[in-house]
C-alpha positions in Angstrom: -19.4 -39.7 -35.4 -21.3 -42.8 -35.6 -18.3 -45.3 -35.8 -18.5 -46.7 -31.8 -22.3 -47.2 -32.2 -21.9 -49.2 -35.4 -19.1 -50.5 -33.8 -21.5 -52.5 -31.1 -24.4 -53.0 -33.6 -22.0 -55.6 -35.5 -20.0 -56.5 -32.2 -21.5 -60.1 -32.3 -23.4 -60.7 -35.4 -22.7 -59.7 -38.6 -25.0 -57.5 -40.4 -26.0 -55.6 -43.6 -25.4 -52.1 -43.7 -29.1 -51.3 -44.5 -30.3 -53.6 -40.9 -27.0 -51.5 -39.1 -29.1 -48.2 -40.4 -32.4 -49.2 -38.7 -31.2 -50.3 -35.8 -28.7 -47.2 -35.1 -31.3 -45.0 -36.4 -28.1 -43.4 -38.8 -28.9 -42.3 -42.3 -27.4 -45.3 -44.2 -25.3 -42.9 -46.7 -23.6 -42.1 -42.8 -23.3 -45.7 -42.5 -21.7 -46.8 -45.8 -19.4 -43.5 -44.8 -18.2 -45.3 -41.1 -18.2 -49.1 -42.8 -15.9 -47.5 -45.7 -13.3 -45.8 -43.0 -13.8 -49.2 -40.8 -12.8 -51.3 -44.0 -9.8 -49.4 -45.0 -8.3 -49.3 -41.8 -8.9 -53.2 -41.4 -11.0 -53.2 -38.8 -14.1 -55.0 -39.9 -14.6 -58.2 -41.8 -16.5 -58.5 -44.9 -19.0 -61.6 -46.0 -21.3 -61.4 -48.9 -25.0 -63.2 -48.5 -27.8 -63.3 -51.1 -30.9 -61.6 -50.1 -34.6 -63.2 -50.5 -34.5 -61.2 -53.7 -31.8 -62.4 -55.6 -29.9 -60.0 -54.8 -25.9 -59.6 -53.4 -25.7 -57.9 -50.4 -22.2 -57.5 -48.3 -22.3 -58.5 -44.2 -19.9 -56.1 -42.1 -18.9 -57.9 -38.5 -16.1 -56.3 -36.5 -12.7 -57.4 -35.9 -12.5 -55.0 -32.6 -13.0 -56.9 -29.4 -11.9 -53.8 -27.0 -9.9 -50.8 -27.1 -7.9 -49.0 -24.8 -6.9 -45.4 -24.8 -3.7 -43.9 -22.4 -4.0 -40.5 -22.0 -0.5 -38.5 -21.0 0.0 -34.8 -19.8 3.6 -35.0 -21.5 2.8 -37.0 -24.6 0.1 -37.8 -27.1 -2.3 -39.9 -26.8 -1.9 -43.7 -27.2 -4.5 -46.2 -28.8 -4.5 -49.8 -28.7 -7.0 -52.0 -30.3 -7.4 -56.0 -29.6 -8.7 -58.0 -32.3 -9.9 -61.5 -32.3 -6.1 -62.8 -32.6 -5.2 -60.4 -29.3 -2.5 -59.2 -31.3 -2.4 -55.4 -30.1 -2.7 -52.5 -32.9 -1.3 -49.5 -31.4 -0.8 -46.2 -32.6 -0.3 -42.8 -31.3 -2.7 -39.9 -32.6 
C-alpha cells in the first residue's frame, strides 16, 4: 500500500527505516512490512551505519530507477523494472 511512496523517499538517499516513517507519515511497523517485501524481491539495497548512540542501524536505498507497466486487452499485464545496471526485470502478473 505504501511501497511507491517509500519507493521515492529512498530514490536518491539512502535512509533508515525510522527517518522513511517520519517523512511518509507511515506507521514504521508498515514500513519494516514494505522494506521486508522490497528486500526479498531484491529490489533495495541494504547498508548498515552506527547511530550517535552506539547503536547498529540498517540504511534501505532503492535499486528501482523506473518502471514500466503494458497493459493488454488479450493478455496480462506486463511489468518491467530498470535498475541501476538497466538490465530489465520483467515479469507478468
Amino acid at each position: 500500500r505504501h511501497v511507491i511512496e517509500i519507493l521515492e523517499t529512498i530514490r536518491d538517499k539512502p535512509r533508515s527505516a525510522l527517518e522513511i516513517s517520519k517523512i511518509c507519515n507511515i506507521a514504521t511497523s508498515n514500513v519494516y512490512r514494505a522494506l521486508n517485501t522490497l528486500s526479498r524481491h531484491k529490489l533495495v539495497r541494504i547498508t548498515g551505519a552506527i547511530g550517535i548512540d552506539g547503536k547498529k542501524m540498517h540504511l534501505y536505498q532503492s535499486k528501482i530507477k523506473s518502471i514500466t507497466m503494458t497493459l493488454n486487452s488479450d493478455c496480462c499485464p506486463v511489468v518491467t523494472i530498470f535498475g541501476i545496471q538497466n538490465s530489465p526485470k520483467t515479469s507478468q502478473l
